[in-house]
N, C-alpha and C positions, 0 to 999 in steps of 0.2 A: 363562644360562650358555652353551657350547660344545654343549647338541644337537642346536642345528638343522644348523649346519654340521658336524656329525659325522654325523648320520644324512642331509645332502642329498648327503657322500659315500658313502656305502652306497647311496644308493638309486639314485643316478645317475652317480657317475663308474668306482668300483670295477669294476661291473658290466661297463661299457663297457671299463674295462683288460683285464678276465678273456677277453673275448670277443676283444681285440687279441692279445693275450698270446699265442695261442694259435698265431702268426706266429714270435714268440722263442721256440725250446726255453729251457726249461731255466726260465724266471720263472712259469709258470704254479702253481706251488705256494707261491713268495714270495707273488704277487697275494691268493691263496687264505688266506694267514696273513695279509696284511694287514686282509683283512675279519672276520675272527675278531678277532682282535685291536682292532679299531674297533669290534665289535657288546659284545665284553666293558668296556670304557672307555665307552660308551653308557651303560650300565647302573649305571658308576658314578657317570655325569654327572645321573642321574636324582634318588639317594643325594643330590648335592651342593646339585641345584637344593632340595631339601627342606630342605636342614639351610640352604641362602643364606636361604629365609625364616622360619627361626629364629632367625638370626641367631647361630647357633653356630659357624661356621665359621672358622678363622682364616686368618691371612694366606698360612699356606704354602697351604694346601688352596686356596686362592683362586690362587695362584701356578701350583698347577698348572691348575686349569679353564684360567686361561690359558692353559698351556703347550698343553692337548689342542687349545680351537680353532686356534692356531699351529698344530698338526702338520695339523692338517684342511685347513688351508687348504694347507699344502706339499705334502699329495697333490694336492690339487686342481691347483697349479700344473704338478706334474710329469706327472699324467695329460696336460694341456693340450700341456703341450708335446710330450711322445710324440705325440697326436696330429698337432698340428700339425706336427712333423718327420715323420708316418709320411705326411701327406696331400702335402707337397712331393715327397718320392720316388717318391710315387704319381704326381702330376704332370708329374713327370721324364719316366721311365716310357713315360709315356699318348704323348709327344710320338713314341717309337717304336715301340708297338705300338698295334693296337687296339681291344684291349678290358682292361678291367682284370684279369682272371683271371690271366693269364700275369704279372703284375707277382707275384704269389705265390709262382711256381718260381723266382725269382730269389734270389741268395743278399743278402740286406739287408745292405748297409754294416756291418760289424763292429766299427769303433768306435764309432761311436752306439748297439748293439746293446750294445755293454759296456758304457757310458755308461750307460744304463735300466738296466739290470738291476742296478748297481752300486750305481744312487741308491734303486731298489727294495728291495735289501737292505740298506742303510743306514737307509731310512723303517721298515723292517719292526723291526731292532734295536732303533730308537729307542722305535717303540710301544711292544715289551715293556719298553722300561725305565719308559716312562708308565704302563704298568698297572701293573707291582709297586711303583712310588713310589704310586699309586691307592691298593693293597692297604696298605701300610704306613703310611697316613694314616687310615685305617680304615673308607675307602667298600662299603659296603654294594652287591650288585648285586641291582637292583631290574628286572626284565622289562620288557620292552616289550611299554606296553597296561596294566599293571599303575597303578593307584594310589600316588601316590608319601606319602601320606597328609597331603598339606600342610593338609588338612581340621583336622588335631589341633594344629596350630600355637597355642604356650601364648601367648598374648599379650594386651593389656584392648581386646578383640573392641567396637567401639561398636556393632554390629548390637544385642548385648544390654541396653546402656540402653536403645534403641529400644523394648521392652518397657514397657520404665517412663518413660514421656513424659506427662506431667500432660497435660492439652484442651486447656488456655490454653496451651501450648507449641505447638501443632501446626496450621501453616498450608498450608492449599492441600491440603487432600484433601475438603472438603466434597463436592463434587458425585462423586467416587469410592465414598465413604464411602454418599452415599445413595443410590448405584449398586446398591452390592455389599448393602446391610440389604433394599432390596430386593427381589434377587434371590435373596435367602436364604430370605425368609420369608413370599414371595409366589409364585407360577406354580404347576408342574405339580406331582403328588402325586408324580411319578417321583423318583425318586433322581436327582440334578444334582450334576456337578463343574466348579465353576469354578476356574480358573486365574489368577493374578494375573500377567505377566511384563514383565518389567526389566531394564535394568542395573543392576550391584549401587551400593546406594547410593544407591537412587532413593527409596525409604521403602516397600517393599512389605510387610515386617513389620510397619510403624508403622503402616498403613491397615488390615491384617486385625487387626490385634491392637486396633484402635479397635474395628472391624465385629464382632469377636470378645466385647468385653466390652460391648458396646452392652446394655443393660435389653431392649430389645426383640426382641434376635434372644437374648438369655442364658435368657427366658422363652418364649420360641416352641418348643424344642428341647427334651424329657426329659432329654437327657445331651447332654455334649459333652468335645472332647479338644484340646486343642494341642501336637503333636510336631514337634520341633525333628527335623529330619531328617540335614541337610549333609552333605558329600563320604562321612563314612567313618561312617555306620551300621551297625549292625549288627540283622537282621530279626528277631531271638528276640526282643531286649530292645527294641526296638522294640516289636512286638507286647505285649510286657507292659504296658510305659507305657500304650499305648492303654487296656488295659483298665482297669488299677488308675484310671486317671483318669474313665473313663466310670463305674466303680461310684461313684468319690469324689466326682463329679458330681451322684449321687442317695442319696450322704450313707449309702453302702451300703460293705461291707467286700470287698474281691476275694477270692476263694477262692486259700489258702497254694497250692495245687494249681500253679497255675499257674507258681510258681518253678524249678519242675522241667520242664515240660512244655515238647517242641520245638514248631518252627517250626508242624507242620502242624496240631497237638492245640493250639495258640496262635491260628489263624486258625478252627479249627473252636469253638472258645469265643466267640471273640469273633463269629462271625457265630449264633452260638445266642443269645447275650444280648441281642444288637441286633434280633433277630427280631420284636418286637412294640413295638419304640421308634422317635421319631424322633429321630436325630443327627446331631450337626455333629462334625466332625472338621478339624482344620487341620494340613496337612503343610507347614510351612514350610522355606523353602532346600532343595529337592530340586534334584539333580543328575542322580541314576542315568536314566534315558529309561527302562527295563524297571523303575521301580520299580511303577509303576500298576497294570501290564496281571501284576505278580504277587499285588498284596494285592489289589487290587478284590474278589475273590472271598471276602475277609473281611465284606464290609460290602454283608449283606443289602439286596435292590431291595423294598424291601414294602410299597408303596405310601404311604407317610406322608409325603412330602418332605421325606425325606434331604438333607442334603448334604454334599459335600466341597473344601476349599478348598486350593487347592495354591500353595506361593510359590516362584519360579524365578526364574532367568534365563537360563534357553535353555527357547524357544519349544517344543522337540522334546521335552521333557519331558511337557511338558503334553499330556492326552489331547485328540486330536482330534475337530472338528464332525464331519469325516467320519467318526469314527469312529462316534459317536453322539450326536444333535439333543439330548442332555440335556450335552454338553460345550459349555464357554463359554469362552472367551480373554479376556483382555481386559490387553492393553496399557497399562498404567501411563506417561502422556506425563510428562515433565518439568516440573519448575515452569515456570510462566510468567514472565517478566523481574520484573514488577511484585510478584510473592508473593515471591518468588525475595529481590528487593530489603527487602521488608518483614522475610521471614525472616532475613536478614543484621541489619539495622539494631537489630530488636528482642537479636538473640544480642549486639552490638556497644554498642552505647548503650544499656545498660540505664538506665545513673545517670542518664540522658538522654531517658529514658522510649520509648524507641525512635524518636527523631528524629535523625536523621543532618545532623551541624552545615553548614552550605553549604559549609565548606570542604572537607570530603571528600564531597560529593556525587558529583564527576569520579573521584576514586578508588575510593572504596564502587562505583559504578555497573560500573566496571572490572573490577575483581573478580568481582565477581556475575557478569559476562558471560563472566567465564572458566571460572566453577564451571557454564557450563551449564544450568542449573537444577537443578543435582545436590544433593539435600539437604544427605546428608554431606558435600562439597566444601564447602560453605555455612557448613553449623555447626562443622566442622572449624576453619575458616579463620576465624570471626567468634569463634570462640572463644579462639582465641591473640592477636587480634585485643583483643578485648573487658579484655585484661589487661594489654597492653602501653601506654604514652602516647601520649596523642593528637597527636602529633605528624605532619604531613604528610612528610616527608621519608624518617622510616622507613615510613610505608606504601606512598610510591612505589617505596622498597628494595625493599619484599616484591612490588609488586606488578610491580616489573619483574623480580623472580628467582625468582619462581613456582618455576619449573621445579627448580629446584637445592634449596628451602627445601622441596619436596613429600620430598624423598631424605633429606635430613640434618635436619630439624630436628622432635626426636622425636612432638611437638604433633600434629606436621599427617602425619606415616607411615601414619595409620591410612589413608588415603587411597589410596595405594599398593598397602597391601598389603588392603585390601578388592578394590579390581577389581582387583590382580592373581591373587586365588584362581580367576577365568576366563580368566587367562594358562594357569596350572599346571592347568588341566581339559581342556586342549587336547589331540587327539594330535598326535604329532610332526613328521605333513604338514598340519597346521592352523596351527601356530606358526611359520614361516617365511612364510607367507603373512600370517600376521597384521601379523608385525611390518615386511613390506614397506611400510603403511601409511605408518611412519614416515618414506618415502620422497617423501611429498605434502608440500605446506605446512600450514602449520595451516589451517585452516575452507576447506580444498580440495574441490570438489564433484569426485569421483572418474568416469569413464566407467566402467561395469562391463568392457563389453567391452574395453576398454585393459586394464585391470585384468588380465584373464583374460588376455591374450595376452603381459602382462607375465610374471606368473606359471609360463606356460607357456615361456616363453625359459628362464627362471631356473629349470628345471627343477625346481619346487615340486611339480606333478603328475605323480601317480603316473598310469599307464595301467590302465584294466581292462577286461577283455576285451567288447567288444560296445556299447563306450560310445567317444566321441572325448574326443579332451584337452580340450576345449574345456567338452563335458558334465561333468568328470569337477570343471572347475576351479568349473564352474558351483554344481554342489553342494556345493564348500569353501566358497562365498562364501555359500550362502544360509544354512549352517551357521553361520557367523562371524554371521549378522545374523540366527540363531534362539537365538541364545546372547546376544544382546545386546550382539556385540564393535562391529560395527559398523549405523551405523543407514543403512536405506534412504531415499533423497531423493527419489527419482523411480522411479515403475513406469508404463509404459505401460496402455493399455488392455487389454490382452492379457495382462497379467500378468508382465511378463518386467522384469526387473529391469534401468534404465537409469544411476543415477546412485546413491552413496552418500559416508560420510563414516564419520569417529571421532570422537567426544566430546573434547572438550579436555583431559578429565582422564585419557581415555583412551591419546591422545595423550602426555600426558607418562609413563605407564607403559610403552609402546614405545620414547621417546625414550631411559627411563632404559636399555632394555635394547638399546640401537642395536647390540653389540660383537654381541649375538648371530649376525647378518649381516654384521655388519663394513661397517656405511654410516653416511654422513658427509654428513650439510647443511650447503651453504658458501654464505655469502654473503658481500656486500660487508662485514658488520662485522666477521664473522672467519673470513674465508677464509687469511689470513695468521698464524692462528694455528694451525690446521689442520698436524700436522706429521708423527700417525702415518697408516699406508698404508690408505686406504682403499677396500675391493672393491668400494662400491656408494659411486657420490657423487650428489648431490643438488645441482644446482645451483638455487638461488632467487631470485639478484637480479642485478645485475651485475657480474660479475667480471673483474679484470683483472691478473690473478694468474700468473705464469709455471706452468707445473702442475707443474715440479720440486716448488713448496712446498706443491701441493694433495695430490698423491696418486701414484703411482711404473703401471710396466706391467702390475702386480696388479690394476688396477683393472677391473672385469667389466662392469658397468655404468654407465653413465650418464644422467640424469634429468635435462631442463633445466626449469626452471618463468619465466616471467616475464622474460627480461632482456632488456634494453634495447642492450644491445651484447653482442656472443659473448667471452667472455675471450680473451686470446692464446695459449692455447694450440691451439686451433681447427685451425690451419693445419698442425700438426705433430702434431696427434693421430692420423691414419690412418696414419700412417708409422710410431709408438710403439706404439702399442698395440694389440699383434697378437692378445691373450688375448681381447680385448672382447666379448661376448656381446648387450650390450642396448646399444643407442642411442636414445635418445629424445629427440627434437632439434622437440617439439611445438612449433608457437608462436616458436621461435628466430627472430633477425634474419639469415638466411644465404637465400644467392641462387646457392649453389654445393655442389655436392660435389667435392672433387677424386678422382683417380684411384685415389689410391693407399688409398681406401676397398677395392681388394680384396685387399688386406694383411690385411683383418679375416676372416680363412677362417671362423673359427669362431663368426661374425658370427651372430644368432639373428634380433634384433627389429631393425629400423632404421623408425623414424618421421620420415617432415619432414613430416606433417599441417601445417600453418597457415604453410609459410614460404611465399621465393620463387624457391624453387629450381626452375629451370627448365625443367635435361637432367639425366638421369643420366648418367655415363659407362659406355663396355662395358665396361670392369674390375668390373662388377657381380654381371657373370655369374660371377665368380671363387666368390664366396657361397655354397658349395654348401652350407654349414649353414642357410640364411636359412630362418625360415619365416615373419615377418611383414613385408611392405613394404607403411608406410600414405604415402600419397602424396594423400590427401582434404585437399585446400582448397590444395593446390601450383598450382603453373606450372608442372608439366609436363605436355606434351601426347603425348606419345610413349615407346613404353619399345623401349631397344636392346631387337634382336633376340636379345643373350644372356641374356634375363631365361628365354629355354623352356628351358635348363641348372641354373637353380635345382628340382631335383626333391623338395625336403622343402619349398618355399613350401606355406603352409598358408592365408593371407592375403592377396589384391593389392586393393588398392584406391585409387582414382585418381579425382577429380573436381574443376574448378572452378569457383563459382559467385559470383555479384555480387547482392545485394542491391539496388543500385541500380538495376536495371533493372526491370518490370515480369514475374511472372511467365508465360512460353512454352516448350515443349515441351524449349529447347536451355538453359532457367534453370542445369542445372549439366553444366555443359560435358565431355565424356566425355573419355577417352585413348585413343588409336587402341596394336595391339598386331598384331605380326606373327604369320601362321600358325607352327604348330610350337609352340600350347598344350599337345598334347597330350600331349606329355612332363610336365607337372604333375602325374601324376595325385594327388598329395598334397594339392591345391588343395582347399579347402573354403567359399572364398568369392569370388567373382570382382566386381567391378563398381568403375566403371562402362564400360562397354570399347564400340568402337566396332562395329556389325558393317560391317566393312570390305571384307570379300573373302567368299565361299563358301566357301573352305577353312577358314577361320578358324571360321566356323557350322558345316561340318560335324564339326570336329574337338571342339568344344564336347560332343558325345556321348559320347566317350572318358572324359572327366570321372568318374567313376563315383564320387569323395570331394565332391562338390559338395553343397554346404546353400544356398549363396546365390550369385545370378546377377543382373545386371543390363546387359544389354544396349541398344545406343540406335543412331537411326539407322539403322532397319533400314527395309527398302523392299519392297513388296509382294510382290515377284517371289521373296525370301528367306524368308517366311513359312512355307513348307510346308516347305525344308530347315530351318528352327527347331524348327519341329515336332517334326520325325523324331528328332531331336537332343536336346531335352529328354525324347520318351516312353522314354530311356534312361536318366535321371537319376532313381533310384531314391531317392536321399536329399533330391533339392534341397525344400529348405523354404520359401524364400522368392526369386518370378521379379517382377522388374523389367523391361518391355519398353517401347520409345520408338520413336517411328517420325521420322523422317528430319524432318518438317514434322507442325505441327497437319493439314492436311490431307489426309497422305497414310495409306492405309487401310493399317491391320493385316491380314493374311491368317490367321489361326489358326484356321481351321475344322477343319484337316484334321486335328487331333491326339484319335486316340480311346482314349487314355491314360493321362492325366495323369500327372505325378506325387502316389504316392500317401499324400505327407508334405506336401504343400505344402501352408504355413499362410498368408503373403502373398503376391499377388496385384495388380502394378500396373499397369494396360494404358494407354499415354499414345499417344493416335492415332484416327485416326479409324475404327471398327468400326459394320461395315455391317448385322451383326444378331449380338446377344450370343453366344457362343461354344457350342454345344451341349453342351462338356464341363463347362462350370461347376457347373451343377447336382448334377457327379459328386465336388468338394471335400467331401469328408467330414468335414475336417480343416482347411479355410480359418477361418480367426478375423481375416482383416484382407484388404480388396478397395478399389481403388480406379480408377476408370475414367475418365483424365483426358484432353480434348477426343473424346469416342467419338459423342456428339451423336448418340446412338440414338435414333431419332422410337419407338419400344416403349418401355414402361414396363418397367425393368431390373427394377423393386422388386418386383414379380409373381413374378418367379424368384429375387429374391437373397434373398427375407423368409423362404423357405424353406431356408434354410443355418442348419443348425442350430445352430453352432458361432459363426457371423458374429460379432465383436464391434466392428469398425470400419470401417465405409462410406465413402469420401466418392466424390462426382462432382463434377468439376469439370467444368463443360462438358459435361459426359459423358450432359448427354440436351436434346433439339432440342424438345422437346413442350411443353404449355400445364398440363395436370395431373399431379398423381403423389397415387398413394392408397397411404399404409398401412394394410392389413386389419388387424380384428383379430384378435389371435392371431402377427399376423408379427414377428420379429425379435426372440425371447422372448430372447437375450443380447448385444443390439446395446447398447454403452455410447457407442461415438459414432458420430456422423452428420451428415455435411458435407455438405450442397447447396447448392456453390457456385458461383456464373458460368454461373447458367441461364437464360440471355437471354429465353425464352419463357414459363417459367415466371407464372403468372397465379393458380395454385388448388395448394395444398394439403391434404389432408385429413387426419388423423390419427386411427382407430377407439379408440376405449376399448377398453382390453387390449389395445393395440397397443405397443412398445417398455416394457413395464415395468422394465428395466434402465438405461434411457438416461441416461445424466448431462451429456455434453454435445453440444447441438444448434448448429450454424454453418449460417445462410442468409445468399445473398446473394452478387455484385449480383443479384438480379434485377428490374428495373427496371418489369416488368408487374405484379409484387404486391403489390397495395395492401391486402389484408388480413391479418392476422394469421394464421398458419395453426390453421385448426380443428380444436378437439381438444386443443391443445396442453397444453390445464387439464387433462386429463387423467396428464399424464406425474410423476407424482408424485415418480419418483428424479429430476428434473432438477436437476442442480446451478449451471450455465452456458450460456448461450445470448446468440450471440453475432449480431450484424447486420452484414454486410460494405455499407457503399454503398446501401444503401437509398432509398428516394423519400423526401421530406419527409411528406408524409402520412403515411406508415407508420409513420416514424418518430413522429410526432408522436401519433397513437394511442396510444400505449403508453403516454403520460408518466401521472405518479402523477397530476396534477390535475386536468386536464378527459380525460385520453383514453377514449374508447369503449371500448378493448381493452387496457385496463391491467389487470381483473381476468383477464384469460386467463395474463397472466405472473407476478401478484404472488405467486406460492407461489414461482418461481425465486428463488434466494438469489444468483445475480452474472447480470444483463444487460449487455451491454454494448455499444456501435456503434462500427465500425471504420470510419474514413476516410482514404482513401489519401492520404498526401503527395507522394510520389515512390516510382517504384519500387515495393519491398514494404514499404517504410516508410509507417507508420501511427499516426494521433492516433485515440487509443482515452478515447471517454466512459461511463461508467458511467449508468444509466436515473436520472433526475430531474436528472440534471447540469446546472445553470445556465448554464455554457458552450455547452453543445448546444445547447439551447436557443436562446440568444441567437446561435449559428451556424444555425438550422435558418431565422433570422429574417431575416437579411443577402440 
């Protein structure tokens, strides 16, 4: 519906009016009706989105949703341009005085002053006439934060056959199934809740409710219950079911008593009764997060082995391991392609005995790969499928208009609106960020951190106090992927979330509701059909489209993915559209900015990540809204001097590197940046910057908003002013330092401070004895010491970091042995020992690394044995050989090697050989090729 862009004016443009306003007498109480007025229409939009999915709403009611985001958006415009007209006179202005205060006592242009206040109280008018057409269609005002009760939505719900699914129907839950029987009816006497969580639609009902009526967990348990829980429960009657089902369980009558009885005389029964039983109980489709931590207290701990099994889709429901060693998670994956396929064919060709005829093998396969492994996607679709004629031409119909047949054709809706009941569970700064999504391509691997800095332009995050924007977005996103909206693709070692996505079908549920944001994917096939105005565009392929017919000066955002040539409108865009807030020009074919880029004042994000643009221009500095410039993997090597004018930059980063080369100290190339940083102080991430001058180092201390720092080219003599300069940087989280040449030596002794958040840790140079403060990282989870060629054993003092979870040395030690003790390195998951010329002997203590999962050695050209021990590391998942000696290599192999039982518990080995460069031919252990290369 109209509430994201109605409450993302409230929460962020109003606000900023109110506090302008206060410049123009006389609009300061207009401003003030307008946001009363927009929070009353909010509440209607809440009413509406409930009744869009009951589908009761009629056309005028739906004319007006439209009509509210219109108006939403027409503040938006006219806040923008107040702005933008008050920030020119400001400019004016500044040209004759010098400082902005005195720009205040001046009497402001008085027709432009009439102008705002004119348009202000014509916006205000219009609302009230929006709400009382609201009122007299007969919208309901429902609170924010409040339950809009989509939960009760009358519809033929397919969750509920799920219930009743014969054996012979149900594929691909076997080894889940013998998971969870189990885990029920085997381990500790304690009371245990396990958790099942999903996206909806994944068969999370159809798996307990197997596990549920299984003979052998139905007999293991005295009593048991299955309560249906979902969005709009209620805990009296709740509470009743439980019980009347556990007496009817043991074929017993519930006492009339309890008809009458509240909430607290309901949970004191039922933990009286369960006193000397063991039970199962199953809370399927919970939503509420505090539902747990209130009943638990019903359901006696009495040593019998209890359990309770809980069905979700958001992860933050479910009680936590931390909370208590008897809590279990466990994430329910998707079909796999091959079940996935079977399950389709068997719903499709019955008559056929579930053999899917050759001719749709290319389409059936298709399909399936769009359902995801998503059950219901599956049987939805193989069901309407299964009735219609085998005909190839309409399958290809369907299978190329997915997207349109998911909305309008009544068969396949349940689909929709199944994952969209976790659209409508969202609050209302979670849903604008969700449906940003629909801003990527389909099966996009997303950057988190893009992600977050996008969001943060587009003023999706709310601030709270003592936390940064950054944090604040962090935990919407990890929300969206405990809820199940989106899935994570990549986590570091550390735990920190790097890359993610949306499910396809997920996907088409954001697509259908694109108007909510007002953005628009245009590509080469209908870019040219594209004709209403749209605020956020998505460019995906190559366009060559005049932008009259794409999108008009309303346009806030833009998003380019993949193309192969820049559309024509490129050249005249900085000049139009002055409103613009997000640029994201990743990966684009341009070698240039022009000038009149600072025309965009109100300019937020500007990305040329991957192009080849090479200078920016000083009309940069113009930017004084900017607060992201990613500049990683450009050609530029220099930033004008007016980049220390951007005072809300919150992001610079700048590097180019070549692949092609072998890697050395200068692999990614820094950007040199003039003194006069210290006006940033908003800055929270710097790198990778040249240290060029002493000013420039010393001013680095100023910094006081800094999380991340990477400096390069620094030379010995600057060391100790580095020093002084970081023991100021109370927040930096993660230092990056590079020294001028592999050989030139680090100075960092003299720092007895540290910073006392610093979690990474990368020192590239040559250090003449390890730093005496390191020992002092409390908080280090990631260390890396590249060409340092310390003749000392580093491992001595790093195994004690308690936190340590990612090691590597490159070069970073000159010696013949390294011993890991045991006991050291109790959360080290990886560990690189790479490019140790000397190296000869490794040892490895039992009880040493029990976390470790992957190990990288190599070159080292001295070590010819295996290193010992190794058998013991039982979490290894991967281990990797860089350049190895032929013998070494040849030890290992599965048939004649000496040293092949030391690694046959690893589940991936692998040997790296360099081509060129950092380019490398990678063979997996027994590889026949290797082999017949190790023999040449």
């Amino acid at each position: 519906m109209a509430e994201s862009a109605v409450s993302l004016v409230i929460e962020n443009l109003v606000p900023l009016l109110v506090q302008k306003a206060k410049l123009l007498k006389g609009i300061h109480d207009e401003v003030e009706s307008i946001r009363g007025e927009l929070e009353f229409i909010r509440s209607f939009l809440k009413d509406a989105d409930a009744r869009a999915e009951k589908e009761d709403m009629n056309n005028v009611a739906k004319t007006w949703v439209k009509l509210v985001r219109e108006k939403a958006y027409h503040i938006e415009d006219a806040i923008d341009k107040y702005i933008l007209h008050f920030a020119k006179k400001s400019h004016e202005r500044r040209q004759y005085l010098h400082f902005l205060q005195k720009v205040f006592h001046f009497t402001i242009n008085l027709k432009p002053r009439h102008v705002i206040a004119s348009n202000i109280q014509v916006i205000n008018k219009k609302l009230e006439d929006i709400r009382k057409r609201g009122e007299r269609y007969g919208f309901s005002a429902i609170e924010q934060g409040r339950s809009s009760n989509t939960g009760s939505v009358r519809w033929h719900d397919p969750r509920v056959a799920s219930l009743f699914i014969k054996e012979a129907e149900v594929v691909g839950i076997e080894s889940p199934r013998a998971k969870l029987i189990k885990w029920l009816v085997e381990g500790p006497s304690k009371r245990k809740v396990f958790s099942v969580v999903g996206i909806g639609g994944l068969g999370k009902t159809t798996l307990v409710k197997k596990v549920f009526d299984n003979e052998k967990v139905a007999t293991h348990f005295d009593c048991h219950a299955w309560i249906n829980v979902s969005q709009s429960y209620k805990m009296e009657s709740l509470l009743r079911d439980t019980i009347k089902q556990l007496y009817k369980a043991r074929k017993e009558f519930a006492p009339y008593e309890i008809d009458t009885m509240k909430e607290t005389s309901l949970m004191e029964e039922l933990s009286k009764y369960l006193r000397e039983l063991r039970y199962l109980v199953v809370f399927d489709d919970l939503w509420d997060v505090e539902f747990w931590g209130h009943i638990k207290f019903a359901f006696p701990g009495n040593e019998k082995g209890n359990r309770i099994v809980i069905t979700s889709r958001n992860e933050d429901v479910a009680p936590s391991r931390n909370e208590s060693p008897n809590n279990c998670v466990y994430n329910l994956p998707p079909l796999p392609f091959e079940i996935a396929l079977d399950l389709f064919c068997r719903k499709v060709f019955q008559c056929e005995g579930g053999k899917c005829p050759s001719d749709f093998v290319e389409l059936s396969c298709g399909i399936v790969e769009r359902c995801g492994g998503l059950p219901l996607a599956i049987v939805a679709i193989g069901g309407f499928l299964s009735i219609k004629d085998k005909v190839v031409s309409e399958w290809r119909k369907l299978h190329d208009s997915l997207s349109s047949e998911l909305e309008s054709n009544s068969r396949l809706r349940s689909i929709p609106k199944i994952l969209s009941l976790s659209y409508h569970d969202l609050p209302y700064n979670l849903k604008a960020c969700f449906l940003y999504f629909g801003m990527f391509p389909e099966d996009h691997s997303i950057n988190c951190s893009r992600l977050i800095r996008l969001w943060i332009a587009e003023g999706f995050v709310k601030e709270r106090q003592g936390t940064t924007l950054e944090e604040v977005a962090q935990d919407y996103l990890n929300q969206l992927i405990n809820r199940s909206l989106v899935q994570l693709t990549q986590k570091d070692f550390v735990g920190k979330t790097r890359s993610c996505r949306v499910h396809d079908m997920i996907r088409e549920v954001i697509l259908s509701r694109s108007e909510e944001l007002n953005f628009r994917s245009v590509s080469v096939q209908n870019c040219s059909n594209c004709k209403r105005i749209a605020r956020r565009l998505s460019i995906q392929n190559n366009v060559n489209t005049p932008l009259e017919s794409i999108t008009s000066s309303q346009t806030r955002s833009i998003l380019i993915f993949g193309v192969d040539e820049m559309p024509s409108f490129f050249s005249t865009f900085f000049a139009n559209f002055k409103l613009m807030k997000v640029m994201d020009c990743e990966g684009a074919p341009i070698d240039y900015i022009p000038k009149e880029v600072g025309n965009l004042f109100l300019l937020r994000y500007l990305s040329l990540r991957d192009t080849k643009v090479h200078k920016l221009p000083k009309s940069i500095g113009k930017l004084h809204n900017l607060e992201t410039l990613d500049l990683k993997r450009s050609f530029v090597s220099e930033l004008p001097v007016e980049i220390n004018g951007l005072h809300k930059l919150r992001y610079l980063a700048a590097y180019f590197e070549s692949h092609d080369i072998e890697d050395n100290i200068d692999f990614r190339r820094a950007i040199k940046i003039q003194s006069g940083i210290a006006c940033l102080q908003s800055l929270q991430k710097l790198f990778k910057i040249e240290a060029n001058n002493d000013a420039l180092i010393e001013e680095l201390g100023s910094l006081g908003q800094l999380r991340k720092l990477q400096i390069c080219k620094l030379n010995r003599e600057n060391g100790t002013a580095l020093c002084t300069a970081l023991e100021k940087m109370s927040h930096l989280q993660s230092l990056k330092i590079s020294a001028t040449v592999e050989e030139e030596v680090l100075e960092l002794q003299s720092m007895s401070s540290p910073p006392p958040c610093l979690q990474t840790l990368i020192l590239s140079g040559r250090i003449e004895k390890l730093p005496e403060w390191i020992p002092k990282l409390k908080s280090i989870v990631r260390i890396g010491l590249d060409w340092s060629r310390l003749m000392d054993d580093p491992l001595k003092v790093l195994q004690t970091l308690s936190n340590l979870m990612d090691l590597l040395l490159y070069d970073g030690y000159g010696g013949e042995q390294l011993h890991i003790e045991g006991g050291g390195f109790q959360k080290l998951k990886f560990l690189g020992l790479r490019n140790l010329g000397g190296l000869n002997m490794l040892i490895i203590d039992e009880d040493a690394l029990p976390l470790l999962e992957v190990l990288e050695i190599g070159p080292s050209p001295q070590l010819k044995k295996v290193p010992t021990g190794i058998q013991h590391l039982k979490s290894l998942k991967k281990l990797q050989f860089f350049e190895m000696p032929i013998e070494f290599v040849l030890s290992m192999q599965p048939a004649e090697g000496p040293e092949f039982w030391k690694v046959k518990h690893i589940p991936s080995v692998h040997f790296w050989n360099r081509i060129q460069g950092e380019h490398y031919k990678i063979h997996k252990l027994g590889d026949p090729e290797l082999l017949e290369l190790l023999q040449r």
